[in-house]
N, C-alpha and C positions, 0 to 999 in steps of 0.2 A: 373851255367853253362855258357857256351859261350853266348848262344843266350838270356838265360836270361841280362847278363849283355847288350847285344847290341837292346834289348828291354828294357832298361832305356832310353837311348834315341829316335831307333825308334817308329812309332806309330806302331801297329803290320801287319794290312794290308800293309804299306809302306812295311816291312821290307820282309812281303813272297813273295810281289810285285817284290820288286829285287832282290831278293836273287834265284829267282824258272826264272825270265827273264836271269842272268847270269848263271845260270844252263842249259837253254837250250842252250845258246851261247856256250857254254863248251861241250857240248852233240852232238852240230849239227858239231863243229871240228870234235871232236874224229868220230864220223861218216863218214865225208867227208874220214877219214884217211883209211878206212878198205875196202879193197877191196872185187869187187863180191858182195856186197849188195843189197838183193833183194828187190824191191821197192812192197807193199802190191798191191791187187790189189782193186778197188774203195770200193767194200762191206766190207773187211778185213781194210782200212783205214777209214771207219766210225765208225766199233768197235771200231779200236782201239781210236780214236779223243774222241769218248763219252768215256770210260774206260777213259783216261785220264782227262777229264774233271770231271770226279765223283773221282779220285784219288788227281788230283793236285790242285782243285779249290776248290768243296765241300766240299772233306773232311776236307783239311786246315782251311776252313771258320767256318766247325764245330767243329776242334777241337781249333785253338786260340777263339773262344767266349767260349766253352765248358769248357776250361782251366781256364778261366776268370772267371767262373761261377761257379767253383766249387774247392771243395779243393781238394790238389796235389792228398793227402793219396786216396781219391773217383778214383782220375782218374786212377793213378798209379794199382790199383784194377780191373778198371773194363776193362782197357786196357790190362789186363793179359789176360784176356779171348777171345782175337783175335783168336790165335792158334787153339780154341774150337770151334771158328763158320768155322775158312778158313776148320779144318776138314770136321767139318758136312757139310762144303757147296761143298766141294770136291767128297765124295762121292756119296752128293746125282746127281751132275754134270756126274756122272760116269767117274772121273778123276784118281781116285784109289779105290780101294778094300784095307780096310783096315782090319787088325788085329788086336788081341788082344794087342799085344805089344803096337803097335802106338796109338790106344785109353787109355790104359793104362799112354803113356808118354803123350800124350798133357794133358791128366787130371793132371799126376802129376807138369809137368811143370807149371801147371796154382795155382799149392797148395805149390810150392816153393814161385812164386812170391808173392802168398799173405800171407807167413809167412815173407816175407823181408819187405815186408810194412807193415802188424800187429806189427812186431819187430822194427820197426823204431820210433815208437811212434806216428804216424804222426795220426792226428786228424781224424779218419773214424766217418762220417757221414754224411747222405740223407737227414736231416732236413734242409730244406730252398734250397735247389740246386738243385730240383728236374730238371729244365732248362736245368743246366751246366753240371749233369751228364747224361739227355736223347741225349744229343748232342754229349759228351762220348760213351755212349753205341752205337751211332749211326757210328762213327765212326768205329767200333769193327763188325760191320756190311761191314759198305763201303770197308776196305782194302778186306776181304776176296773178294766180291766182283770182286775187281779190279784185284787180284791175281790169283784165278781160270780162270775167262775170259782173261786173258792176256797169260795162259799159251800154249793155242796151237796155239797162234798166236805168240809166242815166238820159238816152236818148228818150225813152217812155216818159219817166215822170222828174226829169230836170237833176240837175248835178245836186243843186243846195236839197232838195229833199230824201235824194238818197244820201248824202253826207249827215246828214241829220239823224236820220233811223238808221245807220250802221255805226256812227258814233255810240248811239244809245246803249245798239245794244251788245257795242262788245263792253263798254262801260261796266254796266253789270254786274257781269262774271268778272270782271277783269278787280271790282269791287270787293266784291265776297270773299277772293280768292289771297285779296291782299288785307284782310280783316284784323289776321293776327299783329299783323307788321303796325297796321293802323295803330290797335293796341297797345301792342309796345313801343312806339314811336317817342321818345324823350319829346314833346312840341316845347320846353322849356331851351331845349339845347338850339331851335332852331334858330339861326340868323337873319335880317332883315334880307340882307343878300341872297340868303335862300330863298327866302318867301317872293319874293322879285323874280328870280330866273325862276319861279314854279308858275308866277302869274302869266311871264312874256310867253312863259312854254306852251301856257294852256292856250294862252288867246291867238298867239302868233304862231309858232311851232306846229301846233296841232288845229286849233282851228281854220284858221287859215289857210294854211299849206294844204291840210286834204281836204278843202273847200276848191283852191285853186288847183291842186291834181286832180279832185274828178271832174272837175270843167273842163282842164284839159285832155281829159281823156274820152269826155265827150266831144268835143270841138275839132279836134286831133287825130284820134285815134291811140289805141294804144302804144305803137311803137314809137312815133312821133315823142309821145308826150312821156316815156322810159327814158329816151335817148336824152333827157334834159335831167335826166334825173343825176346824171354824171357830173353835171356842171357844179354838184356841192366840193368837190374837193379842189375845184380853181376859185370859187369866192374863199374856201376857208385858205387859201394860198394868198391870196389879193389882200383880203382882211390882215392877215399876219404880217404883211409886208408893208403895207400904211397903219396899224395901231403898234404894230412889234419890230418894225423893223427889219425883221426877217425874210431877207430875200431869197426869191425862188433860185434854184439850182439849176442849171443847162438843161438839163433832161426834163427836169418839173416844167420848164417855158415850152417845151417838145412837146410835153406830154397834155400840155394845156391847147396848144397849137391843133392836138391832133384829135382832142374832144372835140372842138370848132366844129373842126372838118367834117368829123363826124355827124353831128349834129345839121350841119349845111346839108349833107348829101342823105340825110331821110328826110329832109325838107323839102329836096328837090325829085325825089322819088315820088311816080307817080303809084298810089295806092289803092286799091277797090275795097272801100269801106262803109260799116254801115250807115243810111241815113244819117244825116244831123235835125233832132226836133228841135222843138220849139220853146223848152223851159229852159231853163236855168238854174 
């Protein structure tokens, strides 16, 4: 991938260091651009800074060591089961009333991805990682988190402004924290190619994407908008197959088959959730 190849040369704090600092430089423009933007008020800008800080700082800290700690196939598994907790943590929140359908799809959604990774061959197992996958599973924890909490402060003062002030301020910390690495960073060793998948990461990767995931977590709701969150391990199956050739395996077209499904049937679930406003 992108960022794998631009983590050859950077060290990996350096690289969420700048990559998540030009993200919010990207974030706090596009904000400036929108008019009518309502500014939180003190108690609604402390959630939001902490939310952010457990989204942008934490959890990146847990999942690059988490990564490091463990093998892909562990993580790629246990990161499937996001969608199962942002559920359960939704409605125990009282954010939606769910149904049968949508319980139904986030389970199946979570039984596609782990037929794509069982069918990939990739090496599963908890012997000796027990570190890198509790740091995994901890993750799988923190997003839902961040997600449910972010969402009627999303419907209050719009997706793009709370995307702004929780970028900032896990930034931050997430800065400081990665000072020394900065430090000692070789920047002579680095490559064009790095600095390229640092740029696409910051503007597309990260700004963008949790630009477009808290809008749809406002527009949606939260389980709706988890249950899509599956669909990364059938683009990166789709992508491999038209740039690499590499064709999907019987189980992997199953397993992509039964994300769909899944996905369809929290669509089609009728849900009780909160308002939709008015920002964006």
């Amino acid at each position: 991938s992108i960022i794998k190849v631009a983590l050859e040369d950077f060290h990996p704090l350096s690289f969420n260091a700048i990559r998540f600092t030009l993200a919010s430089i990207v974030l706090a423009l596009a904000a400036r651009t929108r008019a009518g933007r309502r500014k939180p008020d003190r108690k609604d800008l402390v959630r939001l800074m902490a939310l952010g800080v457990l989204a942008n700082c934490v959890y990146q800290l847990f999942f690059i060591h988490g990564i490091n700690l463990t093998r892909a196939g562990n993580a790629a598994l246990i990161l499937g089961a996001t969608p199962v907790f942002t559920t359960l943590l939704s409605a125990w929140r009282g954010h939606e009333r769910l149904g049968r359908r949508a319980i139904l799809g986030v389970a199946a959604s979570f039984l596609g991805v782990s037929l794509i990774v069982l069918g990939s061959h990739r090496t599963i197992s908890f012997a000796g990682t027990f570190l890198g996958d509790l740091l995994i599973f901890s993750c799988t924890l923190l997003w839902p988190i961040y997600s449910v909490g972010l969402r009627p402060l999303s419907v209050k003062y719009g997706s793009m402004e709370c995307t702004r002030i929780t970028m900032i301020a896990g930034t931050i910390p997430l800065v400081m924290i990665a000072i020394p690495s900065l430090l000692s960073q070789s920047w002579d060793r680095v490559h064009v190619a790095a600095w390229g998948g640092l740029v696409f990461s910051s503007a597309g990767a990260i700004a963008v994407c949790y630009s477009i995931w808290n809008y749809g977590v406002r527009r949606l709701g939260n389980t709706r908008t988890a249950a899509y969150s599956n669909i990364t391990p059938v683009i990166s199956l789709l992508v491999a197959w038209v740039v690499l050739s590499e064709r999907p395996l019987p189980g992997q077209v199953v397993g992509m088959g039964i994300i769909f499904a899944g996905i369809y049937l929290t669509r089609l679930d009728q849900m009780t959730e909160l308002p939709t406003g008015t920002g964006v």
